[in-house]
N, CA, C and O atoms as a printed pandas DataFrame, in Angstrom:
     atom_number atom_name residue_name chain_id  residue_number  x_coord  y_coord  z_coord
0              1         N          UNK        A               1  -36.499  -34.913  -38.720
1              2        CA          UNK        A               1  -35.394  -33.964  -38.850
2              3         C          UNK        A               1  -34.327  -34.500  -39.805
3              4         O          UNK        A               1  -33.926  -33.754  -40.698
4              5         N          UNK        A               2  -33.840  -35.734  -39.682
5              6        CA          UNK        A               2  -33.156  -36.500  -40.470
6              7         C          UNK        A               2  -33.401  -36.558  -42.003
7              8         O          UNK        A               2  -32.510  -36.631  -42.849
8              9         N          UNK        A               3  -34.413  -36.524  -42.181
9             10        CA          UNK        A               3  -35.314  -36.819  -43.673
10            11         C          UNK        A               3  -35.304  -35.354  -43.914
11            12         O          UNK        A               3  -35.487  -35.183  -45.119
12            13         N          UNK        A               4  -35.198  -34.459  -43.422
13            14        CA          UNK        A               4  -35.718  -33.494  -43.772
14            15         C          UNK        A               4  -34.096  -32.872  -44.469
15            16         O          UNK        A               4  -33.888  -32.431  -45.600
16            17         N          UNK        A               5  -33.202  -33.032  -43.406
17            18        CA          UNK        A               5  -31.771  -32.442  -44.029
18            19         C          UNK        A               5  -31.220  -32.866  -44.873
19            20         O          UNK        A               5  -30.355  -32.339  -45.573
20            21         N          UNK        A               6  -31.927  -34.516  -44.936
21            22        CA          UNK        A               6  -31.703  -35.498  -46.090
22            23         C          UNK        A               6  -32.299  -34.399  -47.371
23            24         O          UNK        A               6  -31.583  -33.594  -47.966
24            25         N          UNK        A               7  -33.408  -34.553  -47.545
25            26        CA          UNK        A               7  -33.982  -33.619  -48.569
26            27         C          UNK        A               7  -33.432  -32.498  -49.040
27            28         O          UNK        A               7  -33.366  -32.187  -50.230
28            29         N          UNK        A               8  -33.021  -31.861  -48.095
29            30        CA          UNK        A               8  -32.071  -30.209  -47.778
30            31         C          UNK        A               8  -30.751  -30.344  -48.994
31            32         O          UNK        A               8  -30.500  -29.495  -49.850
32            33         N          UNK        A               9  -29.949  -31.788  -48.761
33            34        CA          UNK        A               9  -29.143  -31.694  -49.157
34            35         C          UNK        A               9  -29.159  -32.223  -50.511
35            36         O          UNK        A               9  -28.681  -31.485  -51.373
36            37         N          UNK        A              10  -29.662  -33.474  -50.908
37            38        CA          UNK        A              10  -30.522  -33.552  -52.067
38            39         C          UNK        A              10  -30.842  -32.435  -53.174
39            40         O          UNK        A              10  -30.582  -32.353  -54.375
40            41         N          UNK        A              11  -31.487  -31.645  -52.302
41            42        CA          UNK        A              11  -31.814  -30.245  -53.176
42            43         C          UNK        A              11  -30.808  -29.423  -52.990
43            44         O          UNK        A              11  -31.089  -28.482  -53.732
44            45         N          UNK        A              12  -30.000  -29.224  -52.567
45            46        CA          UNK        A              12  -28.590  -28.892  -52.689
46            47         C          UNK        A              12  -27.556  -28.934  -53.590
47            48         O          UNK        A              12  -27.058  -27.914  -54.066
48            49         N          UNK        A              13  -27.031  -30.587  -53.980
49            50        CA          UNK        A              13  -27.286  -31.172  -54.965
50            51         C          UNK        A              13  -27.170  -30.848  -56.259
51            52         O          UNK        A              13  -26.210  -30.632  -56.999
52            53         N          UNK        A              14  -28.743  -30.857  -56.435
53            54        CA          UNK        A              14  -28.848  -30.670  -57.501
54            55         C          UNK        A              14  -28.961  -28.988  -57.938
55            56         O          UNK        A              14  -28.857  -28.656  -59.119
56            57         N          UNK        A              15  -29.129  -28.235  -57.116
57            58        CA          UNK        A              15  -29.096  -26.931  -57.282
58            59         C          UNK        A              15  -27.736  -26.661  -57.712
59            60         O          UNK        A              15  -27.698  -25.847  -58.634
60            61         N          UNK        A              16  -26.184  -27.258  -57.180
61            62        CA          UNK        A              16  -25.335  -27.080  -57.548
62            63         C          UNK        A              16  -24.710  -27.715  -58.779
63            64         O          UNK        A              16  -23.563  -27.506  -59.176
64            65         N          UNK        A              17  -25.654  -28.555  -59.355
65            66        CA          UNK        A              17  -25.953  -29.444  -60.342
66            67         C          UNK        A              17  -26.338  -28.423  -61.369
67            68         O          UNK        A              17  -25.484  -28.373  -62.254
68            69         N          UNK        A              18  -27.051  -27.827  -61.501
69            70        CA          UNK        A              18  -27.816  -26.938  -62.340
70            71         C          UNK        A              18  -27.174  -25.478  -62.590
71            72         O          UNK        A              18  -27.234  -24.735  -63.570
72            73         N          UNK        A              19  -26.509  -25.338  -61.277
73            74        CA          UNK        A              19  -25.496  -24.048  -61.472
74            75         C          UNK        A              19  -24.027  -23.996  -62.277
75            76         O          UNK        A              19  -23.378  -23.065  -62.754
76            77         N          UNK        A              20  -23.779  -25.684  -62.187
77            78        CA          UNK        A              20  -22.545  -25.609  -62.821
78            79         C          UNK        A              20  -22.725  -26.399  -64.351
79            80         O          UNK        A              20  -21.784  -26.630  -65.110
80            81         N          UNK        A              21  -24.481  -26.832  -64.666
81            82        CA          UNK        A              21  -24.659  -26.738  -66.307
82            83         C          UNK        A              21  -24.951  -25.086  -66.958
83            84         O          UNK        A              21  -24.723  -24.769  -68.126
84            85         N          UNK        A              22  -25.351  -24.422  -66.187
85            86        CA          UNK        A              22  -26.092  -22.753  -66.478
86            87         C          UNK        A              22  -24.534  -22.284  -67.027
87            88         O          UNK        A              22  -24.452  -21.450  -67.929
88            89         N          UNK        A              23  -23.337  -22.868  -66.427
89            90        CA          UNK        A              23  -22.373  -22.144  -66.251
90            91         C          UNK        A              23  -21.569  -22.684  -67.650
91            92         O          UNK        A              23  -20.895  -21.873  -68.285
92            93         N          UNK        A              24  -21.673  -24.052  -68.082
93            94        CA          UNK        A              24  -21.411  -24.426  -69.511
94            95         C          UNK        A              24  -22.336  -24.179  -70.563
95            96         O          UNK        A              24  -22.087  -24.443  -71.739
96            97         N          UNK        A              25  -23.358  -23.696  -70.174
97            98        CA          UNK        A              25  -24.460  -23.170  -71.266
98            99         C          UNK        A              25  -23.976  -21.675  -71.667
99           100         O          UNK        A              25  -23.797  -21.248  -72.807
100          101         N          UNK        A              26  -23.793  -20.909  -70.296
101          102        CA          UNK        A              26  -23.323  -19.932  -70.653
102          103         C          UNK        A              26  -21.959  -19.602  -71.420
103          104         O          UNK        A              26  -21.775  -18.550  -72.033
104          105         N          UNK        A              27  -21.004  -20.662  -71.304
105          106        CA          UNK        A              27  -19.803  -20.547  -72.064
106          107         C          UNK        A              27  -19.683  -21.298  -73.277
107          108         O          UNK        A              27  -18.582  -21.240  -73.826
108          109         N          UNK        A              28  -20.481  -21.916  -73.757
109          110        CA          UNK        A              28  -20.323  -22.585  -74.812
110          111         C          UNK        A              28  -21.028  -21.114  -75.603
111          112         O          UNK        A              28  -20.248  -20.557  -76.376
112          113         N          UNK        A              29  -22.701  -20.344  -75.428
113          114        CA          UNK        A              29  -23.385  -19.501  -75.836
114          115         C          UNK        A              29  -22.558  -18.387  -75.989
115          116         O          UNK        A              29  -22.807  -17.774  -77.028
116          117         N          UNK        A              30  -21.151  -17.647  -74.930
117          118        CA          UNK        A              30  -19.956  -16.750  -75.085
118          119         C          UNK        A              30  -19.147  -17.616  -76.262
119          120         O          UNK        A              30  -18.876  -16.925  -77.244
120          121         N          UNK        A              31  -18.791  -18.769  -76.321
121          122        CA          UNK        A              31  -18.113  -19.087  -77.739
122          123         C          UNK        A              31  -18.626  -18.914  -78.812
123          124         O          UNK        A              31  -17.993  -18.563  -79.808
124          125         N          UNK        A              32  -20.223  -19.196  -78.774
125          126        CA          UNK        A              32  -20.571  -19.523  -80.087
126          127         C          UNK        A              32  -20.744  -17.777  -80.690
127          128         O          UNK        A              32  -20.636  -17.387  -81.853
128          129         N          UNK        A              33  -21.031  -16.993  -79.490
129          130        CA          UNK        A              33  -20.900  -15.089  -80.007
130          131         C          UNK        A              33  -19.609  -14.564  -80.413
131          132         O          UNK        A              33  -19.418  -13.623  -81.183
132          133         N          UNK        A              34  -18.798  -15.229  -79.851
133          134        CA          UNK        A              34  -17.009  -14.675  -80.110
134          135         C          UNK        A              34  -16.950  -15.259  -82.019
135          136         O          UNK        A              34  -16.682  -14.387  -82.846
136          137         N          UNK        A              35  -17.141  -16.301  -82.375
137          138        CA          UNK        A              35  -17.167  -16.807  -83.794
138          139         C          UNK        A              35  -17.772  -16.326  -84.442
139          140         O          UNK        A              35  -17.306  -16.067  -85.552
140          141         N          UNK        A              36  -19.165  -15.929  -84.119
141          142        CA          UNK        A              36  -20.148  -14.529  -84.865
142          143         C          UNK        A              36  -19.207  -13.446  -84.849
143          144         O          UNK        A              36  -18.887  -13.207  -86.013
144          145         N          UNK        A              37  -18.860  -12.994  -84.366
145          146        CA          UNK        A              37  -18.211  -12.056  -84.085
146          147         C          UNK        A              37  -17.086  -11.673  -84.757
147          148         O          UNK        A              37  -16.808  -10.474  -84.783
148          149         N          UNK        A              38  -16.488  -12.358  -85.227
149          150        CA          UNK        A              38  -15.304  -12.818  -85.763
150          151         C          UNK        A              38  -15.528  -12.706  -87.200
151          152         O          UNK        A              38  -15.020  -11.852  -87.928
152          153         N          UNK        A              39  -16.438  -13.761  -87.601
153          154        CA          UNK        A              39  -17.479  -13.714  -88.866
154          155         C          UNK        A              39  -18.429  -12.330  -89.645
155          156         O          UNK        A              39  -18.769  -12.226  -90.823
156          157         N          UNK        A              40  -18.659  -11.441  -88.563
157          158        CA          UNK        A              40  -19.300  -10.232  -88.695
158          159         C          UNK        A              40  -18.543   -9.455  -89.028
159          160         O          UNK        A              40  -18.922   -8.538  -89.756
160          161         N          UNK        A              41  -17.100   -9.553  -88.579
161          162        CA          UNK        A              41  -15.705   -8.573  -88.665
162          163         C          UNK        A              41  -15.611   -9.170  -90.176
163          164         O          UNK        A              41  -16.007   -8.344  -90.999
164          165         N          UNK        A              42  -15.275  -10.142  -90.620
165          166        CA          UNK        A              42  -14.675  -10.145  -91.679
166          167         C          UNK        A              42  -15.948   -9.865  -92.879
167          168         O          UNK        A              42  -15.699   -9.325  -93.956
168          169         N          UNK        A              43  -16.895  -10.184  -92.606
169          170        CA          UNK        A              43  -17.682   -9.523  -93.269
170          171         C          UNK        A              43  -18.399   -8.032  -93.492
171          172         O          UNK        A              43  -19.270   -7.674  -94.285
172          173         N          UNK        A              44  -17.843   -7.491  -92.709
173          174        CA          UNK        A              44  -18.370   -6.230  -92.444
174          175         C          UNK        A              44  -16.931   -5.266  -93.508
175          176         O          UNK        A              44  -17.162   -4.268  -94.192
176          177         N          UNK        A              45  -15.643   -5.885  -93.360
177          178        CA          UNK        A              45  -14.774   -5.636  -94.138
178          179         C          UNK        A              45  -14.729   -5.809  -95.383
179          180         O          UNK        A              45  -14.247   -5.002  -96.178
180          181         N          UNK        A              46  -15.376   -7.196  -95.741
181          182        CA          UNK        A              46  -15.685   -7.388  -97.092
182          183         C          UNK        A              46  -16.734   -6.430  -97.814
183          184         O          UNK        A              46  -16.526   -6.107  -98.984
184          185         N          UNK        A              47  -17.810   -5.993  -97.161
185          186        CA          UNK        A              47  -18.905   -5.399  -97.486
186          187         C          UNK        A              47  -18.044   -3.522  -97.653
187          188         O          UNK        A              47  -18.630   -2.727  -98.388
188          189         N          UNK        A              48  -17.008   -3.148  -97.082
189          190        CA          UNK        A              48  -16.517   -2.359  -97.012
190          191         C          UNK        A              48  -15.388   -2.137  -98.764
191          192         O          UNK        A              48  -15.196   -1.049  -99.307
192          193         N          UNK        A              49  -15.072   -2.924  -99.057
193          194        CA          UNK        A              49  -14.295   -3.340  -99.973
194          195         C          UNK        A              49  -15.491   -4.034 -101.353
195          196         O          UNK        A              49  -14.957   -3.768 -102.429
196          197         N          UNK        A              50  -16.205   -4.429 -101.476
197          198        CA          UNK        A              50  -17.430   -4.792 -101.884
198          199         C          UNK        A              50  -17.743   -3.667 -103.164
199          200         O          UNK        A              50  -17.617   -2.557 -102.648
200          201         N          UNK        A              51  -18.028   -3.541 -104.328
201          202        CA          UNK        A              51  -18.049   -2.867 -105.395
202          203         C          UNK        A              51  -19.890   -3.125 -105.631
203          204         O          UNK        A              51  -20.776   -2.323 -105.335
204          205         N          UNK        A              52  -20.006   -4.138 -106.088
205          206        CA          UNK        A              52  -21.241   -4.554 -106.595
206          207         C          UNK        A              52  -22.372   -4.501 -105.825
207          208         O          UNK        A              52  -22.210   -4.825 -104.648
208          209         N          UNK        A              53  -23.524   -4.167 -106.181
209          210        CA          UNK        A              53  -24.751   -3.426 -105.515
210          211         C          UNK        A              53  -25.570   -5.053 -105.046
211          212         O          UNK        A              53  -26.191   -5.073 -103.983
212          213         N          UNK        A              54  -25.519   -5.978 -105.670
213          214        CA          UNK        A              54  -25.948   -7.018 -105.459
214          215         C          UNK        A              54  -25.551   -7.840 -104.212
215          216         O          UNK        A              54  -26.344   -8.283 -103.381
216          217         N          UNK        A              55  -23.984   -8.000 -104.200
217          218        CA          UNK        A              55  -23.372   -8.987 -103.443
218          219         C          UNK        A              55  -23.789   -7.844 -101.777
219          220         O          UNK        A              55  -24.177   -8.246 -100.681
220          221         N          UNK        A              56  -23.522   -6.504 -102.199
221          222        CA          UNK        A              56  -23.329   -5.313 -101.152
222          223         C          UNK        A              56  -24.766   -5.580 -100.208
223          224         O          UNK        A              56  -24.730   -5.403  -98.991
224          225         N          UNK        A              57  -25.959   -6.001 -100.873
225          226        CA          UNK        A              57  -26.955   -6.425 -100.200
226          227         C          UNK        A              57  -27.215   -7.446  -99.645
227          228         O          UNK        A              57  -27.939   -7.308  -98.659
228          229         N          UNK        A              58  -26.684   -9.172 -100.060
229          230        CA          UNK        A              58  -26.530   -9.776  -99.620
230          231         C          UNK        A              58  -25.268  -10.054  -98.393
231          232         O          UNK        A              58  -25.225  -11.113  -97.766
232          233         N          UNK        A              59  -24.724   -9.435  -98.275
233          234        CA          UNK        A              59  -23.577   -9.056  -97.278
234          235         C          UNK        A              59  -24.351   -8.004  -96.318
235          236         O          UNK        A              59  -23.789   -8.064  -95.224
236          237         N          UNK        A              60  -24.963   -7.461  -96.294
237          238        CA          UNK        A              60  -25.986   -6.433  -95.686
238          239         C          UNK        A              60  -26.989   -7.404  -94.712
239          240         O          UNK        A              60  -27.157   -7.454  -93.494
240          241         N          UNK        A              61  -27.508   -8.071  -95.736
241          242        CA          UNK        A              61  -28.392   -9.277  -95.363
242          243         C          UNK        A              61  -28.296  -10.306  -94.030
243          244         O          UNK        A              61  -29.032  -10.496  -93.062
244          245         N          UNK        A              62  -26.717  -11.001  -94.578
245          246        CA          UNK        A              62  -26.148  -11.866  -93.977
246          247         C          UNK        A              62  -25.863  -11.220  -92.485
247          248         O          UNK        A              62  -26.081  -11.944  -91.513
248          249         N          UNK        A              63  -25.401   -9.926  -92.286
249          250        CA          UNK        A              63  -24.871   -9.050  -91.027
250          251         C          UNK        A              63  -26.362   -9.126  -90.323
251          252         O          UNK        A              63  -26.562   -9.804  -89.316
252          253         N          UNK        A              64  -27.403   -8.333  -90.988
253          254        CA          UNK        A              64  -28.535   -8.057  -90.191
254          255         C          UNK        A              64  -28.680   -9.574  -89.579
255          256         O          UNK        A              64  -28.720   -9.577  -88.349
256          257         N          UNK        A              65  -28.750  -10.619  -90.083
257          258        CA          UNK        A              65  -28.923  -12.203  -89.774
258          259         C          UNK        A              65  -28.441  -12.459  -88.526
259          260         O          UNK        A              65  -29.006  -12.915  -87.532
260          261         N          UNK        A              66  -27.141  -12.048  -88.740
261          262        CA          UNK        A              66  -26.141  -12.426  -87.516
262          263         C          UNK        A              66  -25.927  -11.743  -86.426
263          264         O          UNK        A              66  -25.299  -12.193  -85.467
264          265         N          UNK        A              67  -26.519  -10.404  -86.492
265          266        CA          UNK        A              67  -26.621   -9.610  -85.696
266          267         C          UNK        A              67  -28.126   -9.679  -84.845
267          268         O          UNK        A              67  -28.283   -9.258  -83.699
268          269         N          UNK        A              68  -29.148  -10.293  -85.671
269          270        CA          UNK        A              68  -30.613  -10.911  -84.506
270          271         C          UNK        A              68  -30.307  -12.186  -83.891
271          272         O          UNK        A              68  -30.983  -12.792  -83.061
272          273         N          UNK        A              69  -28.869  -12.612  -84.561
273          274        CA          UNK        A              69  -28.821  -14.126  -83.599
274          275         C          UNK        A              69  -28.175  -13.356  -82.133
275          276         O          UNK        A              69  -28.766  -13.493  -81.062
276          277         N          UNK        A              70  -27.223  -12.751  -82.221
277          278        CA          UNK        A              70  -26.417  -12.017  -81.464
278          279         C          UNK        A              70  -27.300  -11.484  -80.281
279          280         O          UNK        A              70  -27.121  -11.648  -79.074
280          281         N          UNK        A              71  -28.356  -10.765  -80.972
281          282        CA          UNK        A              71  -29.082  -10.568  -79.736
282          283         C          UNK        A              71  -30.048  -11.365  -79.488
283          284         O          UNK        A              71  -30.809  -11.059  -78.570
284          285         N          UNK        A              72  -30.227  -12.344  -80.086
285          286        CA          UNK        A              72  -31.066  -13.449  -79.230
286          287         C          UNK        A              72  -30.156  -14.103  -78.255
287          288         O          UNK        A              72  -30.688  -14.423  -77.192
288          289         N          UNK        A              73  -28.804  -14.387  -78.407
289          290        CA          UNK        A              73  -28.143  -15.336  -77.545
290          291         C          UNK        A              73  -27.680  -14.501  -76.434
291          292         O          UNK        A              73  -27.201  -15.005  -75.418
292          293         N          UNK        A              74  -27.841  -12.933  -76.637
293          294        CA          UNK        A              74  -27.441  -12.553  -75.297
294          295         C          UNK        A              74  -28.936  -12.170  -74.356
295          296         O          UNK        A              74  -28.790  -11.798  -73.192
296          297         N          UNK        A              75  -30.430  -12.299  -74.986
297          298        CA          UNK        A              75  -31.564  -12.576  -74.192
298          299         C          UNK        A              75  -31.219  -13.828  -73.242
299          300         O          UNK        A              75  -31.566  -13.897  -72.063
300          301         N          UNK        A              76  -30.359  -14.970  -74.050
301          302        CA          UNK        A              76  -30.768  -15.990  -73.860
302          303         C          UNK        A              76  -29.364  -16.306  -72.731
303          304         O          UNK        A              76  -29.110  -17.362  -72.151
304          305         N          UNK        A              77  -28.691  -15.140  -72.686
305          306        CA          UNK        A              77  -27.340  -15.152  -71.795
306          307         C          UNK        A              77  -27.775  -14.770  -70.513
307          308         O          UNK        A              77  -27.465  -15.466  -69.546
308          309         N          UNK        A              78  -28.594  -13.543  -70.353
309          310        CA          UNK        A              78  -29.203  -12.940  -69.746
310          311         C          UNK        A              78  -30.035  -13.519  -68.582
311          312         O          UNK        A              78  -30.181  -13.179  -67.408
312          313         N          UNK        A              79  -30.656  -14.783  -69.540
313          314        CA          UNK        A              79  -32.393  -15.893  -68.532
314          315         C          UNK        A              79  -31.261  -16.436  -67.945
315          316         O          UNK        A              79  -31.217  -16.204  -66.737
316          317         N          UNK        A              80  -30.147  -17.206  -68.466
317          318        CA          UNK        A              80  -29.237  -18.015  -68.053
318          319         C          UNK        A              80  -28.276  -17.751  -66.600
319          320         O          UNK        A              80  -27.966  -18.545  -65.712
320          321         N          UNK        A              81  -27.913  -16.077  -66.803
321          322        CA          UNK        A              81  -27.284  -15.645  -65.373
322          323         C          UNK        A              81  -27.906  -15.276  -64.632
323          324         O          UNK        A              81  -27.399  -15.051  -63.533
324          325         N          UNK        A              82  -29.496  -14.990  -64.864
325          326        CA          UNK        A              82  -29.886  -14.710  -64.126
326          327         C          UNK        A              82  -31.032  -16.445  -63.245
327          328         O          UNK        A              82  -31.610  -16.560  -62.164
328          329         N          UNK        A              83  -30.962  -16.809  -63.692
329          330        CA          UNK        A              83  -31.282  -18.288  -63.160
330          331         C          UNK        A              83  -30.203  -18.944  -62.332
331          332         O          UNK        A              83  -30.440  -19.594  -61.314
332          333         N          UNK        A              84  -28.702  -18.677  -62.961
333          334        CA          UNK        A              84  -27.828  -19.068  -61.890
334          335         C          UNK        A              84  -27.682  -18.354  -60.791
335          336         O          UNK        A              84  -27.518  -19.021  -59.770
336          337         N          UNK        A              85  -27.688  -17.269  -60.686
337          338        CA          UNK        A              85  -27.757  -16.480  -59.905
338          339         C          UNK        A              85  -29.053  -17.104  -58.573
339          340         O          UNK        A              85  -28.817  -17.266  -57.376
340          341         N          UNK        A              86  -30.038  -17.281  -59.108
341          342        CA          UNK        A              86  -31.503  -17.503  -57.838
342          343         C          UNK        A              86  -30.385  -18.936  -57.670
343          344         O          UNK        A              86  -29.915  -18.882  -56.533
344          345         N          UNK        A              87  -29.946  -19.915  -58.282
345          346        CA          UNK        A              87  -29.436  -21.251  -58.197
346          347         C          UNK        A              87  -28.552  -21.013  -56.497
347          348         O          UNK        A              87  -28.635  -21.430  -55.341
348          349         N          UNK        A              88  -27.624  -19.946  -57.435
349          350        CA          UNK        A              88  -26.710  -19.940  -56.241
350          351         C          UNK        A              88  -27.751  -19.036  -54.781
351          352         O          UNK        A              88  -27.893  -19.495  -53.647
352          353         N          UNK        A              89  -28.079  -18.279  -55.078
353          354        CA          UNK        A              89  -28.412  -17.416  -53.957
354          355         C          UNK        A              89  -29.575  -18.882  -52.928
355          356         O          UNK        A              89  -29.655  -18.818  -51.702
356          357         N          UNK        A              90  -30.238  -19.908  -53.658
357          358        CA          UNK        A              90  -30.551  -20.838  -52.676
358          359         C          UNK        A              90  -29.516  -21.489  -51.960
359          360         O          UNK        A              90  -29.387  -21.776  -50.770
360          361         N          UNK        A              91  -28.681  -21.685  -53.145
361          362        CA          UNK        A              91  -27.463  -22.569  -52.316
362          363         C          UNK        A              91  -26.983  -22.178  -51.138
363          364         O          UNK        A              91  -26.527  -22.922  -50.270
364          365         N          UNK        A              92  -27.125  -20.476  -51.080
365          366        CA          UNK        A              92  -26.202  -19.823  -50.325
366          367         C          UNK        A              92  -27.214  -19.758  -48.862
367          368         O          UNK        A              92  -26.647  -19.632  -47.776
368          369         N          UNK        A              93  -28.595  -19.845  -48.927
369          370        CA          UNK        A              93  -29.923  -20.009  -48.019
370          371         C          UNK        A              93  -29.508  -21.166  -47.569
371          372         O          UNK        A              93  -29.090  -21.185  -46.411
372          373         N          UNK        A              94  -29.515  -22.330  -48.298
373          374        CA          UNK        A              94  -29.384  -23.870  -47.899
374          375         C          UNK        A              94  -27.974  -23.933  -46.951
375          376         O          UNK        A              94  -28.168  -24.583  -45.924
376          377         N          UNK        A              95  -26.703  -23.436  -47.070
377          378        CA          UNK        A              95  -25.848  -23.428  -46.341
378          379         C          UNK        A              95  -26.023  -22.658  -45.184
379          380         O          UNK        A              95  -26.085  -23.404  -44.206
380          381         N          UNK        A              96  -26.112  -21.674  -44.938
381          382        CA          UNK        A              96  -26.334  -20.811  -44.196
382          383         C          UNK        A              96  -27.331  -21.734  -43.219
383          384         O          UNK        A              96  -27.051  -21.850  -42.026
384          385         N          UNK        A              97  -28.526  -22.393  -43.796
385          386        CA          UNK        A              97  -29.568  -23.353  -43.192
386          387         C          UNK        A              97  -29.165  -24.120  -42.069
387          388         O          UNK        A              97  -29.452  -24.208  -40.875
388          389         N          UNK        A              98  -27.954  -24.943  -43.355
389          390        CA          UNK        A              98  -27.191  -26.372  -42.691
390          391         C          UNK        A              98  -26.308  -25.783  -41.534
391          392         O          UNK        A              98  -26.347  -26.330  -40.432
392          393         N          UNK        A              99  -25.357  -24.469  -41.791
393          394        CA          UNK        A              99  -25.185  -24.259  -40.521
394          395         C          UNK        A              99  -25.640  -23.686  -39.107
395          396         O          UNK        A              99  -25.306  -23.729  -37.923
396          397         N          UNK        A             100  -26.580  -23.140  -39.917
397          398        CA          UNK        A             100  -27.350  -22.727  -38.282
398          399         C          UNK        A             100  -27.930  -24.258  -37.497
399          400         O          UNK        A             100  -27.861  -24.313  -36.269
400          401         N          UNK        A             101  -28.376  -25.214  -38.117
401          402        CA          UNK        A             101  -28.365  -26.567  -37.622
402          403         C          UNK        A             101  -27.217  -27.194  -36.955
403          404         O          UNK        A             101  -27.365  -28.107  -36.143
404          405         N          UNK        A             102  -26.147  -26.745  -37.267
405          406        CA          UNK        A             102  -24.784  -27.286  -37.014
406          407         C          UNK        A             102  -24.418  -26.592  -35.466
407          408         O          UNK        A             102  -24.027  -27.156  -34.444
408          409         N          UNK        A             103  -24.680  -25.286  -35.699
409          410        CA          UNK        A             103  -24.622  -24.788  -34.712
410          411         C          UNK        A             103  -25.348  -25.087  -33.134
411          412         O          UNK        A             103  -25.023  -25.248  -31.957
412          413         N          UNK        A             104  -26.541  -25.035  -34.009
413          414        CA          UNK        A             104  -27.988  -25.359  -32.579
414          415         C          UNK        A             104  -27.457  -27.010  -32.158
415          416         O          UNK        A             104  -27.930  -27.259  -31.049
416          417         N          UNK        A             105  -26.803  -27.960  -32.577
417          418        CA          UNK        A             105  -26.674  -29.271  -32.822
418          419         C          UNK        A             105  -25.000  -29.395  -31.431
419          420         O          UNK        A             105  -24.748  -30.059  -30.425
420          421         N          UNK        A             106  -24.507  -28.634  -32.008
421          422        CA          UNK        A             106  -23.412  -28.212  -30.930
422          423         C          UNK        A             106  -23.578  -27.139  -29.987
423          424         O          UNK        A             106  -22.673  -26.888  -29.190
424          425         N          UNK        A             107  -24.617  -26.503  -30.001
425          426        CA          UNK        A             107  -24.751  -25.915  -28.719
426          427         C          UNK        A             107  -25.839  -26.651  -27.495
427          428         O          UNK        A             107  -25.795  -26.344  -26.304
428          429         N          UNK        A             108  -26.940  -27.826  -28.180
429          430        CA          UNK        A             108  -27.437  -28.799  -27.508
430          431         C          UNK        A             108  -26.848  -29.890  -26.539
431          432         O          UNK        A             108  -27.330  -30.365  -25.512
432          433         N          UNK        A             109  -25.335  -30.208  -27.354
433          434        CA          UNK        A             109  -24.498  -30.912  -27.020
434          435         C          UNK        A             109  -23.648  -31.042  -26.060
435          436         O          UNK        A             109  -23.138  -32.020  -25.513
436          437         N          UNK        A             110  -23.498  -29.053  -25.823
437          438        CA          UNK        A             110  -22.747  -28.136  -24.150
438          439         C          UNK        A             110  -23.531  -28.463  -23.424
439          440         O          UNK        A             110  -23.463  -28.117  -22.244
């Protein structure tokens, strides 16, 4: 029983270990879209203001570019909350666990 809650908490742990890197992955991946973003604006203005048929395509170019990263990083936002999410929802099993043990542990004790 000992070894076992040992383990329990262990994996606990690190589950809360993993929930609170998911959670800097996810905010560094929201920074690095806010700077695209930012970058897309001023280029999307330039391309607006833009005369020449040449540069007008490569500015065309550059947007479509930044706009498949955009939606790759929000696929990749997506695996991320949704992985924290199962992270936490064990955590929330594992507690719930530890206290029903807590409980049975003090009601053995009456």
């Amino acid at each position: 029983m000992a070894q076992d809650q040992m383990t329990d908490e262990m994996l606990l742990q690190a589950q809360r270990h993993a929930a609170q890197q998911m959670d800097l992955d996810i905010q560094a991946l929201m920074r690095a879209m806010d700077e695209r973003n930012l970058t897309l604006k001023s280029l999307v203005s330039e391309l607006q203001n833009e005369t020449y048929w040449d540069r007008q395509t490569a500015l065309r170019s550059e947007i479509d570019a930044l706009n498949a990263q955009s939606q790759t990083d929000m696929i990749q936002i997506q695996s991320l909350v949704n992985k924290r999410n199962q992270a936490l929802d064990m955590l929330t099993n594992l507690q719930q666990k530890f206290q029903k043990t807590l409980d049975s542990i003090v009601r053995n004790m009456r």
